[in-house]
C-alpha positions as CSV (number, residue, x, y, z in Angstrom):
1,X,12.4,-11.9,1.6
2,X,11.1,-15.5,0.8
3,X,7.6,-14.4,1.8
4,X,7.8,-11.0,-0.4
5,X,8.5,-13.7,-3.7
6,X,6.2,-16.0,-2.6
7,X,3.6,-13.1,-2.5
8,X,4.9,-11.8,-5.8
9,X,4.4,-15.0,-7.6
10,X,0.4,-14.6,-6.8
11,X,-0.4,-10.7,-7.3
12,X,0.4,-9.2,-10.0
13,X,3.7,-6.3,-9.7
14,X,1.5,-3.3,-9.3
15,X,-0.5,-5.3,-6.8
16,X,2.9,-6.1,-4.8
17,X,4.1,-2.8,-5.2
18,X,1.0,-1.1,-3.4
19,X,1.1,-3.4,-1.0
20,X,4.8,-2.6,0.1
21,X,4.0,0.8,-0.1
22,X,1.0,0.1,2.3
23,X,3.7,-1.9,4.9
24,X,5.6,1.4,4.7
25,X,2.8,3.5,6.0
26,X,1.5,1.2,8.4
27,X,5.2,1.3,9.8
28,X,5.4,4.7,9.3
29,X,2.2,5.8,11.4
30,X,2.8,2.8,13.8
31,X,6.0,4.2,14.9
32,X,4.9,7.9,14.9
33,X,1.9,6.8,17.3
34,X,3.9,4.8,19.6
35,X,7.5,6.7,19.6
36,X,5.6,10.0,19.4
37,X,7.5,11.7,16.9
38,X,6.5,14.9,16.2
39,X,4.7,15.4,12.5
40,X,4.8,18.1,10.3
41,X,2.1,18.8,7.8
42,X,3.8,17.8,4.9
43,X,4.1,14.3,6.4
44,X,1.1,13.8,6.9
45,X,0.1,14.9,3.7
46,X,2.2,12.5,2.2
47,X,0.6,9.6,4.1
48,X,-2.8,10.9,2.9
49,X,-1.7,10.7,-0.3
50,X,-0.1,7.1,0.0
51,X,-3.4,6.0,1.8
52,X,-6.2,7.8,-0.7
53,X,-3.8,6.2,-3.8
54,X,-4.1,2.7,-2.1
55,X,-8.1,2.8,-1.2
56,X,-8.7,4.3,-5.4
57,X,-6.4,1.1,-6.3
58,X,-8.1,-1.0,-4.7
59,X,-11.5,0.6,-5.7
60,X,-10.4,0.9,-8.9
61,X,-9.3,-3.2,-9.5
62,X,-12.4,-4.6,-7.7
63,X,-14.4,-3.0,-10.5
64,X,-12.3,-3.5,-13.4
65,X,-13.3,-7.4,-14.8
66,X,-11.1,-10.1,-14.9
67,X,-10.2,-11.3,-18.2
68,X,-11.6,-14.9,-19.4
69,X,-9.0,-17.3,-19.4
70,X,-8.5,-18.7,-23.3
């Protein structure tokens, strides 16, 4: 928990946010692939939504300038 504040007090929220939903995926498709739990097709398109909304994020921010400092 100290580490999520520690992270939270250099990212911005939205920043945080995407990256805790990026932990849940990476759990989520970690412990399908190693417990092999069967998937059904609405899961996984719920995890390609999660993962295409995280790779336009990021897309998205990397392109947007940074505002000058006054």
């Amino acid at each position: 928990m100290y580490v999520s504040y520690m992270i939270l007090a250099r990212v911005s929220p939205v920043t945080h946010s995407v990256g805790n939903c990026v932990k849940r995926v990476v759990v989520i498709v970690t412990s399908v692939l190693f417990f092999r739990t069967p998937v059904s097709p609405i899961n996984s398109l719920g995890t390609a939504i999660a993962l295409a909304g995280v790779f336009l994020y990021s897309q998205l921010k990397r392109l947007k300038p940074k505002p000058k400092a006054a």
